[in-house]
N, C-alpha and C positions, 0 to 999 in steps of 0.2 A: 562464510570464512572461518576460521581460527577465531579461538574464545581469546585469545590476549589481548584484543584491541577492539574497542568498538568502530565502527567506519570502517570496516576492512572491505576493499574494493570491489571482493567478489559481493559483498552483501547488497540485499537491493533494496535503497530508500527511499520513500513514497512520501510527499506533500502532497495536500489532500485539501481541494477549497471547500469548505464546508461553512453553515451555519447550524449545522446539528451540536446540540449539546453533548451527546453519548457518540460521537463518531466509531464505529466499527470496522474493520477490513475482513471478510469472510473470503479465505485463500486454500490452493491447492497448488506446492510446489512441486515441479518435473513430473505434474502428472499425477502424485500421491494423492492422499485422503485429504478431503478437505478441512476447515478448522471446523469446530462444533459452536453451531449457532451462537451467538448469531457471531461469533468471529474474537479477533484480538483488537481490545479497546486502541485509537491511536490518542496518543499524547500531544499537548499546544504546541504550536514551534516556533523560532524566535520571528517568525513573520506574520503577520495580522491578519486574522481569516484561514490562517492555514494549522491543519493539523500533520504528524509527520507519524511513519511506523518506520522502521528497519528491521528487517527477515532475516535474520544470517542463514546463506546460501552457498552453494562451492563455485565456483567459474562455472560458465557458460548454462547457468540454472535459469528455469521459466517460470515464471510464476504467474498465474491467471486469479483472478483476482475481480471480486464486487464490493461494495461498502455499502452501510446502511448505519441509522440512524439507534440499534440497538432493541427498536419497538416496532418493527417491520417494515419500515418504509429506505425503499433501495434503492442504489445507482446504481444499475448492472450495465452498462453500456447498451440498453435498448435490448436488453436480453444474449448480448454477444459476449460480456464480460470484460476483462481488462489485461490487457496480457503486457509483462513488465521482464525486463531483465536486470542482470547485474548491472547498477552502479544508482544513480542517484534521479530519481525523475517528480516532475511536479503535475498534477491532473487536475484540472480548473475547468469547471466549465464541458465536462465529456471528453477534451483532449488533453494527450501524454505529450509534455515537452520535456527534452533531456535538461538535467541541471537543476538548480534552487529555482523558487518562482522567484519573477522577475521584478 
């Protein structure tokens, strides 16, 4: 979305259940180049266990998407990846449910 607001609808933000120290997201949006190893750090978030990134994105953008712990060890969905859209989703445990974790 637009650099004036952070939280802007089109952007797409990811809660992430981890107990990694160094939590990572290594992404490729609508398709583009991916990030450079091992990714963009995610930051605490105000929920226990979870860490969170936000990508700013335009409407209707894709983003596929693995995480890893920073020193090679990954979640890639069993090798299938993670594929996320615009608005706000939480991933615990292998599955994407829409919204904050619960």
């Amino acid at each position: 979305g637009s650099h004036m607001a952070s939280g802007d609808a089109t952007d797409i933000t990811i809660y992430y259940k981890t107990g990694w120290t160094h939590p990572h997201i290594h992404y490729s949006l609508n398709q583009g180049a991916w990030t450079t190893l091992p990714g963009v750090p995610l930051t605490k978030s105000e929920y226990e266990g979870y860490v969170k990134v936000t990508i700013e994105a335009e409407e209707g953008s894709q983003l596929r998407a693995a995480f890893n712990n920073g020193s090679g060890q990954w979640d890639n969905n069993q090798g299938r990846d993670y594929d996320f859209s615009s608005g706000v989703h939480t991933l615990a445990d292998g599955r994407i449910l829409s919204g904050t974790p619960k």
